[in-house]
ZAVO-129517 format. One record per residue (C-alpha): z, y, x; residue in one letter; residue number from 0. Coordinates in steps of 0.25 Angstrom, whole numbers. Example, Ala and Ser with C-alpha at 12.3 -4.5 7.8 and 13.67 -1.06 7.14 Angstrom:
<rec <31; -18; 49>; "A"; 0>,
<rec <29; -4; 55>; "S"; 1>,
# end
This chain:
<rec <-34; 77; 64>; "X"; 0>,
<rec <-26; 72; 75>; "X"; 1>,
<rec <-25; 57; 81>; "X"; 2>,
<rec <-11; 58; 84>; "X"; 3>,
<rec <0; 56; 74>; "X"; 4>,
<rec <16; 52; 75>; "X"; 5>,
<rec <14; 43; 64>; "X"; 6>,
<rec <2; 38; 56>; "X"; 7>,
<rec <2; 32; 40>; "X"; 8>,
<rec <-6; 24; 36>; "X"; 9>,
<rec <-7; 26; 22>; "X"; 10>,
<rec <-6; 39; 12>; "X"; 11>,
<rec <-2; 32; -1>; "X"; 12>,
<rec <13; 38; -7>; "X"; 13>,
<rec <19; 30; 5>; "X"; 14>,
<rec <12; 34; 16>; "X"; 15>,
<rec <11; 48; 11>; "X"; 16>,
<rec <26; 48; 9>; "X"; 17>,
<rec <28; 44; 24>; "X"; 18>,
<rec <18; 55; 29>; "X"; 19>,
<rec <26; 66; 20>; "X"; 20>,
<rec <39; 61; 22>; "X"; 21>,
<rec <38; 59; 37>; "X"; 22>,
<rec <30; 74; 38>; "X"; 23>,
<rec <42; 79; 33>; "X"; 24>,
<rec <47; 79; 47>; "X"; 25>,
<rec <36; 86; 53>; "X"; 26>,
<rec <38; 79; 66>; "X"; 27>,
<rec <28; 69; 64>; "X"; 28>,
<rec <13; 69; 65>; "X"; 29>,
<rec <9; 62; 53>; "X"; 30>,
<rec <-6; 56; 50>; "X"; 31>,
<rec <-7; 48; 37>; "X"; 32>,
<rec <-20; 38; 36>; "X"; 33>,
<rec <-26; 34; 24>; "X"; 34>,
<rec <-39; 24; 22>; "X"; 35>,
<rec <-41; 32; 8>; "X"; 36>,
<rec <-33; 43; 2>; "X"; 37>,
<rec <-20; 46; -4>; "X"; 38>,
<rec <-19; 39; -20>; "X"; 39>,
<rec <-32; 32; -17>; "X"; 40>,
<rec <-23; 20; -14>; "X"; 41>,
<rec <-8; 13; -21>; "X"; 42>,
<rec <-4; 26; -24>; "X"; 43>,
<rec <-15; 31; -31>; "X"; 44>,
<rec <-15; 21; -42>; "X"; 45>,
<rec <-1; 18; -44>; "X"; 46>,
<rec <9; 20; -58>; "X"; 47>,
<rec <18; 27; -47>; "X"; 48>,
<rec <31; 22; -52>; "X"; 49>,
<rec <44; 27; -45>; "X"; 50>,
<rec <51; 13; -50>; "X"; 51>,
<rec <65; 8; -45>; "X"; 52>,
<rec <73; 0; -54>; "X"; 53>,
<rec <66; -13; -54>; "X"; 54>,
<rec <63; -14; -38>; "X"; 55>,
<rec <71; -24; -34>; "X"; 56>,
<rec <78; -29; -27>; "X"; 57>,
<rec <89; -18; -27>; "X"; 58>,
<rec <85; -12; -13>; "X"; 59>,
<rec <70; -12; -16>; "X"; 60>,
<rec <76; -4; -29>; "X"; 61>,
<rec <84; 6; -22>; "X"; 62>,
<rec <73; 9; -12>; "X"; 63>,
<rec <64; 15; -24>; "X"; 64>,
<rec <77; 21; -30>; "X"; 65>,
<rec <80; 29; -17>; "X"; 66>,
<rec <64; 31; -16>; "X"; 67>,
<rec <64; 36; -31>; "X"; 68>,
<rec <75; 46; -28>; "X"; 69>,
<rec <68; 53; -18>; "X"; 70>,
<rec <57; 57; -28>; "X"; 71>,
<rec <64; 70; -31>; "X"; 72>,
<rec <66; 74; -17>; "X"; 73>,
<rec <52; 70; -15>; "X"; 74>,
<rec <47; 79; -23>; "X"; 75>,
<rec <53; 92; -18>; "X"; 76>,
<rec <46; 90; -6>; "X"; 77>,
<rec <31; 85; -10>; "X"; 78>,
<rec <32; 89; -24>; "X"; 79>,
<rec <31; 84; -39>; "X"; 80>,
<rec <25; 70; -37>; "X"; 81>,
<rec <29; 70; -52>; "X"; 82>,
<rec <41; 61; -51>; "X"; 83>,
<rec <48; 55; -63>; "X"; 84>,
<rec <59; 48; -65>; "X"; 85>,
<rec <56; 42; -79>; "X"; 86>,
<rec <65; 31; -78>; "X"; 87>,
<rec <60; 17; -77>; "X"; 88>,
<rec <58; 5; -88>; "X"; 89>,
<rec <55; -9; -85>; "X"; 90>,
<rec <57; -15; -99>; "X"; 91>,
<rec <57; -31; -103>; "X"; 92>,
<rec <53; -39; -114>; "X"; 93>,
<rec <62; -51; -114>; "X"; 94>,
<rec <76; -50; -114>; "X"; 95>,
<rec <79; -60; -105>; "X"; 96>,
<rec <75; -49; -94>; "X"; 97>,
<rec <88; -43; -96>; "X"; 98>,
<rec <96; -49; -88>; "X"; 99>,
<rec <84; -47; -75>; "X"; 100>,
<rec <86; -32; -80>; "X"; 101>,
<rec <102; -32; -79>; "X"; 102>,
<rec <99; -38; -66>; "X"; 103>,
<rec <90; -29; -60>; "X"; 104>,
<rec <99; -17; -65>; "X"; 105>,
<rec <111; -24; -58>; "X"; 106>,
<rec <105; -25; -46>; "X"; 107>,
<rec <98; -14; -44>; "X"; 108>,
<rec <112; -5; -50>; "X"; 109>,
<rec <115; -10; -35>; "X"; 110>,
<rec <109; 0; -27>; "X"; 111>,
<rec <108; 12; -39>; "X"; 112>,
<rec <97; 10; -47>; "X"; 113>,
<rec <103; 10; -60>; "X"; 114>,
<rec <96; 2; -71>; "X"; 115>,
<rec <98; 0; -86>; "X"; 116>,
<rec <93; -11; -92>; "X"; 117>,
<rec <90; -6; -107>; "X"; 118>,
<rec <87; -14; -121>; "X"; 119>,
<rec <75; -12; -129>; "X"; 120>,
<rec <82; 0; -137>; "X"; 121>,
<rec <85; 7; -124>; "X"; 122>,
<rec <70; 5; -120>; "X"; 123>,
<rec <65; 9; -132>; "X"; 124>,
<rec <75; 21; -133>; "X"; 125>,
<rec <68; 26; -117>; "X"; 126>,
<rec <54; 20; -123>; "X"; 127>,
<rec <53; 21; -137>; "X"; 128>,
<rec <38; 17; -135>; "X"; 129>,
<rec <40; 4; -125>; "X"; 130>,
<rec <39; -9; -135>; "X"; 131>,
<rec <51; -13; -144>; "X"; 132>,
<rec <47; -26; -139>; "X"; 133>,
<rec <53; -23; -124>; "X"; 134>,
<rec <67; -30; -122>; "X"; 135>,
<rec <72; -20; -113>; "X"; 136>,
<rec <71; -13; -101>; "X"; 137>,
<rec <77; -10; -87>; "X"; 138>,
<rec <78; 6; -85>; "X"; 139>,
<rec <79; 15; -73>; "X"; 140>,
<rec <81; 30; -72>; "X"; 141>,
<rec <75; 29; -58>; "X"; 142>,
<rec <62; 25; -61>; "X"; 143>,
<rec <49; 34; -61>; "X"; 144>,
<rec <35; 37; -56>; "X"; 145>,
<rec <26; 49; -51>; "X"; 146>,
<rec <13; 53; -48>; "X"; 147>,
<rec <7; 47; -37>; "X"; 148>,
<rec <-4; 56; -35>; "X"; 149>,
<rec <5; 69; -33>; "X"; 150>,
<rec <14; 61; -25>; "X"; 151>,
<rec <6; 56; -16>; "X"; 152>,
<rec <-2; 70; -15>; "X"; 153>,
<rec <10; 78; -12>; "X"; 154>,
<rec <15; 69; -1>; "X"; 155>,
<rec <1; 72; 5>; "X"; 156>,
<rec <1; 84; 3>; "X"; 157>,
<rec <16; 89; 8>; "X"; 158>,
<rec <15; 79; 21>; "X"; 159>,
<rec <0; 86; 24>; "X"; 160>,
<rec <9; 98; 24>; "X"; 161>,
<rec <19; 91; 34>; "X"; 162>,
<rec <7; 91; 43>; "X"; 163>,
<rec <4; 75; 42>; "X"; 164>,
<rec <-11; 72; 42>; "X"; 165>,
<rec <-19; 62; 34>; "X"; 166>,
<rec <-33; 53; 37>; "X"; 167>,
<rec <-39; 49; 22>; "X"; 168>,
<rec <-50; 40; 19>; "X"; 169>,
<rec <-46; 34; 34>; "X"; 170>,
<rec <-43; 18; 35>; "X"; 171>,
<rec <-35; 15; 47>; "X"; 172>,
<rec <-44; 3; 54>; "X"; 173>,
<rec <-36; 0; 68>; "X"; 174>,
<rec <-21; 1; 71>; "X"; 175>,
<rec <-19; 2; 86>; "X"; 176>,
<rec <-6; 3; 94>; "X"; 177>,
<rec <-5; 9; 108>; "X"; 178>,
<rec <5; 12; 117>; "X"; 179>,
<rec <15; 14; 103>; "X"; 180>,
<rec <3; 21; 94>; "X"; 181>,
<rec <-4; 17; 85>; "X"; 182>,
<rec <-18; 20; 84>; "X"; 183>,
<rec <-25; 20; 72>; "X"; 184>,
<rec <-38; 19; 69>; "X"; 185>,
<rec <-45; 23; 57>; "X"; 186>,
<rec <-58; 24; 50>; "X"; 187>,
<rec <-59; 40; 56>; "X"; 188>,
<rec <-52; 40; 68>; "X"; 189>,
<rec <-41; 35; 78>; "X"; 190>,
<rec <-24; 40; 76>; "X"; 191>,
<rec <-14; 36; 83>; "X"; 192>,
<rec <1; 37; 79>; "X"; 193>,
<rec <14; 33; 84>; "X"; 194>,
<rec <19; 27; 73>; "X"; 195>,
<rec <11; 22; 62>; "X"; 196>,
<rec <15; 20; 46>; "X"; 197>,
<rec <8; 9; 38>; "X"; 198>,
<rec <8; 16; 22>; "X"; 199>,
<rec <-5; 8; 18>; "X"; 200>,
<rec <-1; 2; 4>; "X"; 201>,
<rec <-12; -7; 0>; "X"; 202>,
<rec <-19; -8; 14>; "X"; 203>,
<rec <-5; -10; 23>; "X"; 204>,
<rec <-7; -24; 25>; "X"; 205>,
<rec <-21; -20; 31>; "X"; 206>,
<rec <-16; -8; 40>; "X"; 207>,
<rec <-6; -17; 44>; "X"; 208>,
<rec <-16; -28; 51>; "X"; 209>,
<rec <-21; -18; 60>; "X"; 210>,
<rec <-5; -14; 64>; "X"; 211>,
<rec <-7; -31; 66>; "X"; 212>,
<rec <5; -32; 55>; "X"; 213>,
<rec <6; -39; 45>; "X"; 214>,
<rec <8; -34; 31>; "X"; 215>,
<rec <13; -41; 18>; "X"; 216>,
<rec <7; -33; 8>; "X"; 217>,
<rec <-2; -36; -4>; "X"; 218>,
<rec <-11; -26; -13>; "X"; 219>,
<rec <-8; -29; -29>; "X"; 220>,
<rec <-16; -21; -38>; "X"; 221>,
<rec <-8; -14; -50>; "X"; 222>,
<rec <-17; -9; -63>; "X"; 223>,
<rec <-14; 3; -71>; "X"; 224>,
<rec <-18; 6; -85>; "X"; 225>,
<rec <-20; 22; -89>; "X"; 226>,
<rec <-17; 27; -103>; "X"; 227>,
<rec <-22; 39; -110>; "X"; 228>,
<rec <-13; 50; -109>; "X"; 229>,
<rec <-1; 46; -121>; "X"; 230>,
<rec <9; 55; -125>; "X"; 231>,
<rec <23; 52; -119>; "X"; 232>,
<rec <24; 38; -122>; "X"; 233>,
<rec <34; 32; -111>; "X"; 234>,
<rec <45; 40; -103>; "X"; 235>,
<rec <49; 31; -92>; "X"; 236>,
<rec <42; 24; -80>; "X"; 237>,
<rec <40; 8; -88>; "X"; 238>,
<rec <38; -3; -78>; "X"; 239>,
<rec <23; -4; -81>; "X"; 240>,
<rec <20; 10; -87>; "X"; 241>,
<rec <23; 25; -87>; "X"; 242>,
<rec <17; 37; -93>; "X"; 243>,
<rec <12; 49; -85>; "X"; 244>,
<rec <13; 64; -87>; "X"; 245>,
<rec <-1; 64; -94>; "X"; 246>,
<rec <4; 53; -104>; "X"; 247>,
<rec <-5; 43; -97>; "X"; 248>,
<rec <3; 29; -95>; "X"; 249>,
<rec <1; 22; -84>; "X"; 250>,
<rec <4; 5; -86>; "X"; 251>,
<rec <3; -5; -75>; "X"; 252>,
<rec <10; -17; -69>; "X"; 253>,
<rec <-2; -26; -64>; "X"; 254>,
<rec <2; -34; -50>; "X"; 255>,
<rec <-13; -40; -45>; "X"; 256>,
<rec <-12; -46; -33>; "X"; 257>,
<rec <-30; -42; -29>; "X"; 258>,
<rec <-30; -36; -15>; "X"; 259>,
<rec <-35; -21; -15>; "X"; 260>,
<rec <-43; -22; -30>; "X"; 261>,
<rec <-42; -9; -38>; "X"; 262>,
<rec <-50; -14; -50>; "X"; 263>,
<rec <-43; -15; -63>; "X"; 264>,
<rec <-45; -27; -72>; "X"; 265>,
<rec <-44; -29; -87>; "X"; 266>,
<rec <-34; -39; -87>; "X"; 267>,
<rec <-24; -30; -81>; "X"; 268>,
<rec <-27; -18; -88>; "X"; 269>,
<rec <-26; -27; -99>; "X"; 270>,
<rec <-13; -34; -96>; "X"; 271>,
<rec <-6; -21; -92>; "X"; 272>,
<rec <-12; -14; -107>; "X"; 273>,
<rec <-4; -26; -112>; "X"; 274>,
<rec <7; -23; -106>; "X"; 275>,
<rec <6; -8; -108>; "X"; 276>,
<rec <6; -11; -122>; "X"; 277>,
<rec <17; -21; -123>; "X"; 278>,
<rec <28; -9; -118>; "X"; 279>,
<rec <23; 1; -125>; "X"; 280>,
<rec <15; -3; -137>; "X"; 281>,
<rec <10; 11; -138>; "X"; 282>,
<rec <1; 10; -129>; "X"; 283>,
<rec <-8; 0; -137>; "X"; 284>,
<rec <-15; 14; -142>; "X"; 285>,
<rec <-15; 20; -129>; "X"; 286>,
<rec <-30; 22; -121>; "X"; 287>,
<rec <-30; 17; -106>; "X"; 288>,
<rec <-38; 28; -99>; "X"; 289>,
<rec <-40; 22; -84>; "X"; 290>,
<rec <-34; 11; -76>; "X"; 291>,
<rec <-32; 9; -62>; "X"; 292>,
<rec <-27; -2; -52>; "X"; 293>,
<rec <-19; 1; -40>; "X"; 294>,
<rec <-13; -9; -27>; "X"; 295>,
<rec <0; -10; -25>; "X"; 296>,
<rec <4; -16; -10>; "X"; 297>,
<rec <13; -26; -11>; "X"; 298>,
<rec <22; -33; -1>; "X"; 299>,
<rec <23; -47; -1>; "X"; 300>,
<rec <37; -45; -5>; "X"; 301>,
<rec <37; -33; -13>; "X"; 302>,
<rec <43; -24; -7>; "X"; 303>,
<rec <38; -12; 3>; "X"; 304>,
<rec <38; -14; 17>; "X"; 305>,
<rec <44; -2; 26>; "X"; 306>,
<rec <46; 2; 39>; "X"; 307>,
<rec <43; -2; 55>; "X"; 308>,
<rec <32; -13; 58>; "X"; 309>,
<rec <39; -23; 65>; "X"; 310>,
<rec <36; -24; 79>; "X"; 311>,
<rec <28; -11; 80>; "X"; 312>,
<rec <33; 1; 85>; "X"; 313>,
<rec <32; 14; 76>; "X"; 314>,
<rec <22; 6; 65>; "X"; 315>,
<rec <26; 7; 48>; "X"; 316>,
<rec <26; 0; 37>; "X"; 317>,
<rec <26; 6; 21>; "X"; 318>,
<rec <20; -2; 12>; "X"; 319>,
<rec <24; -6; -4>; "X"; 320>,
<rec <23; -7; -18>; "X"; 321>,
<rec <29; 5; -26>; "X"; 322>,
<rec <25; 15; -14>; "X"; 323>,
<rec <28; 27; -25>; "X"; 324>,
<rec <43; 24; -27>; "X"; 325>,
<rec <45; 22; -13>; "X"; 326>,
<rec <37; 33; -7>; "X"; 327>,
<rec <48; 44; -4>; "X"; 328>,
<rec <58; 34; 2>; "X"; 329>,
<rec <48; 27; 11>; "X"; 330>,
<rec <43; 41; 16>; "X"; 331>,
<rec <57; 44; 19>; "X"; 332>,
<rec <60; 30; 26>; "X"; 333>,
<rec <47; 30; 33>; "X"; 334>,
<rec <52; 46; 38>; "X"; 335>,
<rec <64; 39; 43>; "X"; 336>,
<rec <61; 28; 50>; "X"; 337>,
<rec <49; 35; 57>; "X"; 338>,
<rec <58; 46; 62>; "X"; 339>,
<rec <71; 38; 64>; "X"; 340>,
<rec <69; 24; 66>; "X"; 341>,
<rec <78; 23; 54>; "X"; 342>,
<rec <78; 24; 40>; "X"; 343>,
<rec <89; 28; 28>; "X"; 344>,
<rec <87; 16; 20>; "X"; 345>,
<rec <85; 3; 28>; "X"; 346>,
<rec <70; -4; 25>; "X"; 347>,
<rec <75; -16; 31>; "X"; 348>,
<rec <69; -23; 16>; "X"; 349>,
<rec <56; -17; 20>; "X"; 350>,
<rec <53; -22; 33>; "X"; 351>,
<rec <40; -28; 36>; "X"; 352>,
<rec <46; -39; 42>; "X"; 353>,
<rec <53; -44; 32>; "X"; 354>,
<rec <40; -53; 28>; "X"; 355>,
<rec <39; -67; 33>; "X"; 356>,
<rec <25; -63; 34>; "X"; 357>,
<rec <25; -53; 42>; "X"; 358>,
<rec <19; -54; 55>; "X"; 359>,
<rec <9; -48; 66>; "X"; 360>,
<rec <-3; -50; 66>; "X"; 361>,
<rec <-10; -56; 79>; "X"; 362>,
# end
């Protein structure tokens, strides 16, 4: 392996390996990815990999997982079957004085084309004969999906080693040095140095960021997931908190816990989120739970990804968010972009680093 590179990710979850693919396509550019563990041992590994649009809000935060969400097709010609489909999302309410926020959302999300119905307990019932009679209604989306994260994150891999890009696993980066417009970047193996650098570290951003001396808002929130046995088809669609996989094993979660980088389950969750299971489809009260899992989201303090240039740093990136799987193929496409135009198709003025009062420098 080489020490030189054009540009150097660090990171190999489904957004740093979409950069390296999307960016390999060029095959101008000499690509090394760097990761402290290996691909899936991280967020994407241990995720319901939802392609969820409808309720991001606001409006522009929802189009930029609409337009991310069409490109899954397109995607898929190129890497392969990442097993991509478009159930259709439900996010059903039990009190009807949730109506009118539902109307709302549909209103305003109508605004820049994601088309939302906001349906009554018949038509819920009608798309999930199993989800409680007692739901009140539901909003509804055609747009909605999810994947498998395992394959997806494989084939990127896979087609951008094809491209020629090379990868260091099992590799924490411990120095970030810049001389004379490189970077060098020390790790746990060896030294590289790179002329522009991409910061696609998920959970551990804030941390790779302190040795750039920048500060990162991010925070780490743990999301458990409970397993079923394998069911016979029980629910068709992508519900906000379940979905039903190929092998008939439902995965349900919803769980926000705010305890750094903890991967343990805890019976208070699991036990809340059997609850809740239960309360949407009632069914489940019979089913066996065969494994559960705990996963870490990374947050930014407002919620929504930070994208593009570092302020104040010459050829130094930033990709880190929540909901990393809907937004994979159009931030590998931007990231292409901007790295080889100084531009890109779809402004990220909303996704600036410095739009946080927090941000600073560190000394």
């Amino acid at each position: 392996m080489k020490n030189q590179y054009d540009v150097v990710i660090i990171g190999s979850g489904v957004i740093g390996s979409s950069i390296a693919f999307h960016l390999s396509e060029s095959k101008q550019k000499e690509i090394l990815v760097i990761d402290q563990s290996y691909p899936l041992s991280g967020t994407s590994g241990s995720t319901q990999a939802w392609v969820w649009v409808h309720s991001k809000t606001p409006s522009w935060y929802g189009e930029l997982s609409m337009l991310s969400a069409e490109l899954y097709p397109f995607l898929e010609r190129k890497i392969g079957d990442v097993e991509y489909k478009r159930t259709g999302g439900i996010a059903p309410f039990f009190d009807e004085s949730d109506r009118e926020r539902a109307l709302l959302l549909a209103e305003q999300q109508a605004e820049v084309g994601i088309e939302i119905e906001v349906l009554n307990r018949e038509q819920v019932l009608e798309k999930e004969p199993a989800l409680s009679p007692k739901i009140a209604g539901a909003t509804f989306s055609k747009l909605d999906g999810n994947v498998n994260p395992f394959r997806m994150v494989d084939l990127y891999l896979k087609a951008a080693k094809k491209n020629h890009v090379q990868f260091s696993f099992y590799n924490p980066v411990i120095e970030i040095n810049r001389n004379k417009g490189m970077y060098e970047i020390v790790t746990a193996k060896e030294s590289f140095v790179g002329k522009q650098i991409i910061l696609a570290a998920g959970p551990w951003t804030k941390e790779v960021g302190k040795l750039l001396g920048v500060y990162i808002p991010v925070k780490q929130v743990r999301g458990q997931i409970l397993i079923t046995e394998p069911l016979a088809p029980l629910i068709k669609h992508t519900i906000g908190g379940m979905r039903q996989a190929d092998n008939g094993e439902i995965l349900i979660g919803y769980s926000k816990e705010e305890v750094g980088y903890d991967r343990r389950t805890t019976l208070d969750i699991i036990q809340d989120t059997a609850k809740m299971a239960v309360d949407f489809l009632p069914d489940l009260a019979r089913a066996n739970i065969v494994r559960c899992f705990s996963g870490i989201r990374v947050m930014t303090y407002d919620g929504f990804p930070i994208v593009g240039k570092i302020p104040s740093m010459e050829n130094a990136y930033i990709t880190v968010m929540h909901s990393g799987i809907t937004l994979s193929p159009l931030i590998g496409t931007l990231m292409t972009e901007l790295l080889e135009y100084g531009e890109t198709s779809i402004s990220l003025k909303n996704l600036r680093l410095d739009r946080f009062q927090e941000f600073r420098q560190l000394a």
